[in-house]
C-alpha positions in Angstrom: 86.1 125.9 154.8 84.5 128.9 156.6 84.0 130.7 153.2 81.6 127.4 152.2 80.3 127.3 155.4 79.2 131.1 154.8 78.4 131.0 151.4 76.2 127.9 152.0 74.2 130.4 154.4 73.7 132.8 152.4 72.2 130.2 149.7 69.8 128.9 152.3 68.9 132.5 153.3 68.3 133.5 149.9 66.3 130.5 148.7 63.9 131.2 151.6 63.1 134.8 150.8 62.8 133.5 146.9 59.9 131.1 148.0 57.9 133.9 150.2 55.1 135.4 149.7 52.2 137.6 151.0 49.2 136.3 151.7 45.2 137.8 152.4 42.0 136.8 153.6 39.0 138.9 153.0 35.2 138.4 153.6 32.0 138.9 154.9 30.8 137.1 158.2 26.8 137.6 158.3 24.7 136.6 161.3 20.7 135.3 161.0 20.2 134.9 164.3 17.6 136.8 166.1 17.1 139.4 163.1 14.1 141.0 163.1 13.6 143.8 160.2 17.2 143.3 158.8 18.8 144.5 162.7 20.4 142.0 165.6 17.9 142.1 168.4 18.1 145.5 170.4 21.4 145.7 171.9 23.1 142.8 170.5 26.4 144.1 169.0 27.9 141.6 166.4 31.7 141.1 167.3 34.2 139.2 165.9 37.9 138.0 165.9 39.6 136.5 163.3 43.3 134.8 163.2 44.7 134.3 160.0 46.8 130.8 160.3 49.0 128.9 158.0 49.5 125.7 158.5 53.2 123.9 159.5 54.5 120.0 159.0 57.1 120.3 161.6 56.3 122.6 164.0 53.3 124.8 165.7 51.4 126.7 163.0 51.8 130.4 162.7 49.8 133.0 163.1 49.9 135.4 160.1 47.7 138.4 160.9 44.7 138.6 163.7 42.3 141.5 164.2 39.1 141.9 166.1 35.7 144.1 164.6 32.9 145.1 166.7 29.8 146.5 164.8 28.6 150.0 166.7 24.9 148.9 166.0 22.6 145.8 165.6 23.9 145.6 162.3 23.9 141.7 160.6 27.3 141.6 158.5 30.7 142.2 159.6 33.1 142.7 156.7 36.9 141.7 157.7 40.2 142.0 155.7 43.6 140.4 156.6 46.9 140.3 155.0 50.3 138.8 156.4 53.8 140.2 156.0 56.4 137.9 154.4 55.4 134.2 154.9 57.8 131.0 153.9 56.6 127.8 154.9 59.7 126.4 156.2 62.2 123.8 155.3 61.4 121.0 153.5 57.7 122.3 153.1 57.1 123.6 150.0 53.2 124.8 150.7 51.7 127.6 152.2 48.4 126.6 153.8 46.5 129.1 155.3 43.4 129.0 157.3 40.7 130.9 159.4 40.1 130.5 163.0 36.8 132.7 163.6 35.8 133.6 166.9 32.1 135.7 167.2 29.0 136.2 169.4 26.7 135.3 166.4 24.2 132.9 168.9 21.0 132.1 169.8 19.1 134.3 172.3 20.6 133.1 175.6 19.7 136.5 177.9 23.0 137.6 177.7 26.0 138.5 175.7 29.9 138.5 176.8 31.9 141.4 175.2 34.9 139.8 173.2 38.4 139.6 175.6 41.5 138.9 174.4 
């Protein structure tokens, strides 16, 4: 009985690294407000933070891969690139769903801008 027991384990283990797979994002996050002769207003620095996600059925959804960018100058565009490790969806879900959560400081003219915290 142990030897099925084990053997059934090792199945299940090895169907779930069968159905994985890597997954990437990459883009190009561009910001219009406040430009002036291509440039962000003087001394606005264009940051951003970006969380790779796939979506679960069951259970919380995961967080594949997150990084933050911060552009030295007042330049417009901030080009990001993201890719996971290993990701299986789970049991019983048979679709990997991934998504962007975007966080930035790409605003209006308020007076003031907050540097990015994590």
């Amino acid at each position: 009985m142990r030897t099925i027991l084990l053997f059934l384990i090792a199945l299940g283990a090895l169907i779930g690294l069968a159905n994985a797979v890597e997954v990437g994002a990459q883009g190009i996050l561009r910001c219009r407000y406040g430009v002036k002769d291509g440039k962000l207003r003087n001394g606005h620095h264009l940051w951003a933070h970006v969380r790779m996600m796939e979506e679960d059925t069951l259970s919380a959804d995961d967080e594949l891969h997150h990084a933050t960018w911060t552009n030295k100058d007042e330049s417009t565009d901030i080009n990001f690139t993201l890719y996971s490790g290993q990701v299986d969806d789970g049991f019983l879900d048979t679709d990997v769903e991934i998504y962007l959560k975007i966080e930035h400081n790409c605003v209006k003219d308020v007076g003031f801008s907050l540097p990015y915290r994590e």
